[in-house]
N, C-alpha and C positions, 0 to 999 in steps of 0.2 A: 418483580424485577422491573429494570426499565423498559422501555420499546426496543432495546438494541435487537437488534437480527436476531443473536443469538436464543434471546426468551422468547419470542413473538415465535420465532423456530418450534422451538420448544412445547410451544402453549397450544399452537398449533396440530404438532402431532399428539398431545394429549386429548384438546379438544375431537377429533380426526381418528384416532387411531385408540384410546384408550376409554376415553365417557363411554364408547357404545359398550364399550366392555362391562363397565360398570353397572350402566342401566339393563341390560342383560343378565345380570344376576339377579337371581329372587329372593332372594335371603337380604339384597337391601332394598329401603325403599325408597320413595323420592326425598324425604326426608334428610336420610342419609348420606343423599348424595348434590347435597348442594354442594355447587365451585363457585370460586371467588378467583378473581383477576386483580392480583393489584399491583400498579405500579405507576410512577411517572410515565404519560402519554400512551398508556395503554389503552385508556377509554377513549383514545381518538382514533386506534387501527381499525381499517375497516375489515379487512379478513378476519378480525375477531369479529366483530357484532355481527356477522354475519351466521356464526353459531349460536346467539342470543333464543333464535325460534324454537327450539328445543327444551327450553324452560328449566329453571333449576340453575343457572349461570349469570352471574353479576360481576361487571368489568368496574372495577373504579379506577379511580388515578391514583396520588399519593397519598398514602393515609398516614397519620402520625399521630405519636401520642396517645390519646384516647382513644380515638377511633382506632386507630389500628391494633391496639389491646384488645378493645373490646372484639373486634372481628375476630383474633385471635383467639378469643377467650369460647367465642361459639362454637369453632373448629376442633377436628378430633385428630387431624391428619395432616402434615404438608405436602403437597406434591411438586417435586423441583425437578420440572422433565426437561432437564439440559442432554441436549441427540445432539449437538453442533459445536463447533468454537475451537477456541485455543482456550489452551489450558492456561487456566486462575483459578484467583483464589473466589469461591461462590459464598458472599458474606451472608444472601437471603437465607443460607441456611442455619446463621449461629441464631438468628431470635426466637423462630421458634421453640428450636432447641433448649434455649435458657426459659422458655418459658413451658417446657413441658410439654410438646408438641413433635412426635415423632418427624422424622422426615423418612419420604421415599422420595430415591431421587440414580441417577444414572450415576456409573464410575467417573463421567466426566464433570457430575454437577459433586460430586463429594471432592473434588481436588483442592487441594490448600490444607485439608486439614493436617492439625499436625500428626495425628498417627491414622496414615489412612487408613479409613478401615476395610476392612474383608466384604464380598459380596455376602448379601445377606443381611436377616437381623442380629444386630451385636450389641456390643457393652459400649458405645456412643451415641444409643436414639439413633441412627440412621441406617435404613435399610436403603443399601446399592442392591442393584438388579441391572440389566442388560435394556440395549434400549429397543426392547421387544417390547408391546404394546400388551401382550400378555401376563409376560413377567411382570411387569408394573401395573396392573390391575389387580394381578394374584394379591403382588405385596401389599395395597392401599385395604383391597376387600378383608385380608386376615386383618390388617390396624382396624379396619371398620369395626368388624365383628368380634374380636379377641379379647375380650378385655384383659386379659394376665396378660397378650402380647406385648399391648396395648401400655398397661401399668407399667409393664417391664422398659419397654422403648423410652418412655415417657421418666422417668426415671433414671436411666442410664442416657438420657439428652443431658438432662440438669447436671449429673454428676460430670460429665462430659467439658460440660460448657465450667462450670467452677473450678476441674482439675485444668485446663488447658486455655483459657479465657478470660479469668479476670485477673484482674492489675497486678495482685499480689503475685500470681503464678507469672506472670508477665514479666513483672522487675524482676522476679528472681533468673528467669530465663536469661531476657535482657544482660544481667552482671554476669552469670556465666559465659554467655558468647566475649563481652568483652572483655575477660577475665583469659579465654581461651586465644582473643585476640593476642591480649599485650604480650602471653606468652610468645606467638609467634613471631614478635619484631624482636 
């Protein structure tokens, strides 16, 4: 996401409150537990690179295209630790999703979608959890380690994203609202 308050927030109590969690557990290893930082202006906050010393973490700025495929494509997990804000819609969570990429993320970082989903892992790829630093370590570690979880999320993102996200599902949406409109006048 961008540098706005709300994800630098966010990334923060991840970085603060959640990695130690992670690197804490023995079942994974450093490997496992590389983070990636991306967004516009993010590689310039300094309260970030201040967690750089701890190794295993890489802030970049905007990736696109290629590059940010391919980042995507090394990745087993998304973590979208939104603790703050007014509620919107959080788009960083449709790409991975489309591309097979679980997400964990807070009840306030899953807002927008069109059928919210239930705390927990469900049938949209995205596990909600509470913005407990435990709860969202439990959840990333089971995506780390699980692979049927894993398959299963990963799976039900894609199906997610094509039932409710692309065009075709879109214009049809689209006609009916306005359809539901004209009736109204």
């Amino acid at each position: 996401g961008s540098a706005h308050s709300i994800n630098v927030d966010g990334v923060e109590w991840f970085l603060e409150r959640v990695l130690p969690l992670l690197r804490e557990e023995s079942r994974l290893t450093p490997h496992d537990m590389k983070v990636f930082i991306v967004g516009p202006d993010m590689n310039h906050k300094d309260s970030l690179k201040a967690h750089l010393t701890g190794g295993g973490i890489e802030i970049h700025g905007r990736l696109r295209g290629q590059e940010l495929e391919y980042l995507m494509q090394s990745c087993r997990v998304f973590a979208s630790p939104i603790v703050s804000g007014r509620p919107s819609f959080k788009t960083k969570n449709l790409e991975p999703l489309a591309n097979g990429m679980p997400v964990v993320t807070t009840s306030m970082g899953a807002l927008g979608l069109h059928r919210p989903p239930s705390p927990g892992l469900n049938t949209t790829g995205v596990t909600i959890v509470g913005a407990r630093a435990r709860e969202f370590a439990d959840a990333l570690i089971n995506l780390l380690l699980s692979d049927r979880d894993w398959e299963e999320a990963s799976e039900a993102g894609r199906r997610f994203i094509e039932r409710n996200f692309l065009p075709r599902h879109l214009q049809e949406e689209m006609r009916a609202m306005i359809a539901s409109l004209n009736q109204e006048t």
